[in-house]
C-alpha positions as CSV (number, residue, x, y, z in Angstrom):
1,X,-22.8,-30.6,101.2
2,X,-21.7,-27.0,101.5
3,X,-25.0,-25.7,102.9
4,X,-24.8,-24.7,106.6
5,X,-26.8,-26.2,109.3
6,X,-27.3,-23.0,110.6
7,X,-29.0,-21.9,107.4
8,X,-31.1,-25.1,107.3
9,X,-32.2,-24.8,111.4
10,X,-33.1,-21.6,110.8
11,X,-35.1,-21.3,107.7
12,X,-36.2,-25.1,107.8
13,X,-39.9,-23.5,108.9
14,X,-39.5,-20.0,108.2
15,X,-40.6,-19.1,104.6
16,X,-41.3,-15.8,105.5
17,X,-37.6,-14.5,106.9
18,X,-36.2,-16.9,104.0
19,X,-38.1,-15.2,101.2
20,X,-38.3,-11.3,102.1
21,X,-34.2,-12.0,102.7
22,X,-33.2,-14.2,99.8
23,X,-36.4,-14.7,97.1
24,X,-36.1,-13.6,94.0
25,X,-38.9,-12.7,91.2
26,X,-39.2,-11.2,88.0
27,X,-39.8,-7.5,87.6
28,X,-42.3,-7.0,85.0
29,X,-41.2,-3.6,83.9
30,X,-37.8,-5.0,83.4
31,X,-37.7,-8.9,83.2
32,X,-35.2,-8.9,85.6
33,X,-35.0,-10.8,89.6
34,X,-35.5,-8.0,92.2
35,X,-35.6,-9.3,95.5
36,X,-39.1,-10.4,96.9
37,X,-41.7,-8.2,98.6
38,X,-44.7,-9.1,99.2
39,X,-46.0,-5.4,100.1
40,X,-45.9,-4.8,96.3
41,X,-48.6,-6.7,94.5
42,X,-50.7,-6.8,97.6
43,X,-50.0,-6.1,101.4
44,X,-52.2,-8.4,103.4
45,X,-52.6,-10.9,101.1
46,X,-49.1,-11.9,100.3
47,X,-48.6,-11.1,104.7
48,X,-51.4,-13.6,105.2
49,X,-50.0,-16.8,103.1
50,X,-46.3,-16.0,104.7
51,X,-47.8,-15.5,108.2
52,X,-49.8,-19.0,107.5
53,X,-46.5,-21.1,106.1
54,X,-44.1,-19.9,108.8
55,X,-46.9,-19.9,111.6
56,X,-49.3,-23.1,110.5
57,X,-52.6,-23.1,112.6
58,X,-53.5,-26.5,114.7
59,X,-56.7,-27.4,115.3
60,X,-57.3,-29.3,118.9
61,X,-56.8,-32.8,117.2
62,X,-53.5,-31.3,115.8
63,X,-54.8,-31.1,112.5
64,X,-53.6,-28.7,109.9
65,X,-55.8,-25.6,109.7
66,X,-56.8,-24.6,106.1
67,X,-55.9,-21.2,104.4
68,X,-59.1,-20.1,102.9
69,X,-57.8,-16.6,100.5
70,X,-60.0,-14.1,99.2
71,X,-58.8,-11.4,96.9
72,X,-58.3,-10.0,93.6
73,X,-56.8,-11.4,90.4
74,X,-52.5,-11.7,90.0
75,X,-52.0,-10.7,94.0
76,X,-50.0,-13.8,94.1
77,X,-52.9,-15.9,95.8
78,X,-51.0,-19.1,93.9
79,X,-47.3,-17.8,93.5
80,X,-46.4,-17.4,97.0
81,X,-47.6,-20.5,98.6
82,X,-45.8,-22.4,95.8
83,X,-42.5,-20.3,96.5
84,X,-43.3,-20.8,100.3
85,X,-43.9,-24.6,99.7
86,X,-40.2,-24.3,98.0
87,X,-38.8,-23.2,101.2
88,X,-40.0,-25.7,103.0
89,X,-39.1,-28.8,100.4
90,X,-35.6,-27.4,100.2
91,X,-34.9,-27.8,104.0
92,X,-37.2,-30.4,105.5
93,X,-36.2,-34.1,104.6
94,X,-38.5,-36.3,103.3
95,X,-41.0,-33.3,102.6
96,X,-43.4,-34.1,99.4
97,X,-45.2,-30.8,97.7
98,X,-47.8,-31.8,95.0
99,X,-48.6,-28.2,93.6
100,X,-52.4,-28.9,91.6
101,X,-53.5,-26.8,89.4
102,X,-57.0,-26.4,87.8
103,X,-55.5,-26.7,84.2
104,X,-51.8,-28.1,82.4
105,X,-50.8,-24.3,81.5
106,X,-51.4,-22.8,85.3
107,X,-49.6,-26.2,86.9
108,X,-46.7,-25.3,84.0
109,X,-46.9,-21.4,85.0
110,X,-46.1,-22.3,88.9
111,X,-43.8,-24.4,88.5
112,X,-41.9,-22.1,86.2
113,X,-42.2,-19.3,88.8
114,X,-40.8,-21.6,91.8
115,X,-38.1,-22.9,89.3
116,X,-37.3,-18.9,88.9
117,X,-37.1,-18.4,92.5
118,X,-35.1,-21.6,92.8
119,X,-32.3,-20.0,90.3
120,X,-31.9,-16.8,91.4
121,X,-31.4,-17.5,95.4
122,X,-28.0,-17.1,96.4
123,X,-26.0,-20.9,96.1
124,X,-24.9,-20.5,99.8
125,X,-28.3,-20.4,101.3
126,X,-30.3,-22.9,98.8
127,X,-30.3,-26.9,98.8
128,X,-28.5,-28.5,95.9
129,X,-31.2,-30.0,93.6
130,X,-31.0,-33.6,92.0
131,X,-30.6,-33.1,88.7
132,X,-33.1,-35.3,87.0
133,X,-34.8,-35.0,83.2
134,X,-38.2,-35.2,85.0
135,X,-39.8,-32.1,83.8
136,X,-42.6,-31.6,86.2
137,X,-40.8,-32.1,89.3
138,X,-37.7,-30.6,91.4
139,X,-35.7,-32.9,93.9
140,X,-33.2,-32.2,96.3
141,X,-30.9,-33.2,98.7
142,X,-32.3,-36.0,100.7
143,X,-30.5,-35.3,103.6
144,X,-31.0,-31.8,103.4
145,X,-35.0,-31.7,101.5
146,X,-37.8,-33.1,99.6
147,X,-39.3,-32.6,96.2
148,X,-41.9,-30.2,94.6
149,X,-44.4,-31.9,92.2
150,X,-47.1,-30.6,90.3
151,X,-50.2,-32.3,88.5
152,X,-53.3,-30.9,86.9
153,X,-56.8,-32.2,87.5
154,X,-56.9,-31.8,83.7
155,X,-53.2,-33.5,83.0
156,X,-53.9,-37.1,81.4
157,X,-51.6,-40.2,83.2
């Protein structure tokens, strides 16, 4: 395992550092990875789901608080949790994201997206993944993360 423990302690819960430093996605003049801002597409929306991942509200019971988005169409509402949900799964043992999706294509889509992210981060600061012929899944390191998983509601067995 070449990843440092220093990377992993300090982006184990930090999406938001993580991504603005080291995420990747595609530039659609171009096709080609430019680094990650979420100021781009949409400024408080893409703040707001970062802000949420690295900073998850408690409620008094020490529930998870949910993140309830409002906004315009292709802002991201669905891309940057996924690639935050990434962050996490690479760094966090034992963690388990199931991405759903309302239909087979969009589940497909965002797991396409994270996989892009995934293969454009620098090798230093990313968790080695499994390598597996499951399609619709990414697993890595157990020592080190979890796995990413995505289902549909419309996706048959």
């Amino acid at each position: 395992m070449n990843l440092a423990s220093s990377i992993i302690a300090k982006y184990a819960n930090d999406p938001n550092s993580y991504l603005r430093q080291f995420g990747r996605v595609q530039d659609l003049a171009t096709g080609q990875p430019i680094l990650f801002d979420p100021a781009v597409a949409s400024f408080h929306c893409q703040q707001t789901i970062l802000h949420y991942f690295t900073n998850t509200p408690r409620d008094k019971n020490d529930f998870t608080k949910w993140l309830v988005l409002l906004g315009p169409r292709q802002v991201g509402k669905s891309t940057v949790p996924e690639m935050c949900a990434l962050v996490k799964t690479m760094f966090n043992p034992g963690w388990d994201h199931l991405c759903l999706a309302d239909d087979v294509p969009r589940d497909q889509y965002l797991h396409g997206r994270v996989h892009y992210t995934y293969l454009h981060l620098p090798k230093q600061v990313r968790t080695p993944a499994i390598r597996s012929i499951e399609v619709n899944q990414k697993s890595f390191d157990p020592r080190v993360g979890g796995r990413l998983r995505i289902g549909s509601t419309r996706r048959k067995g």
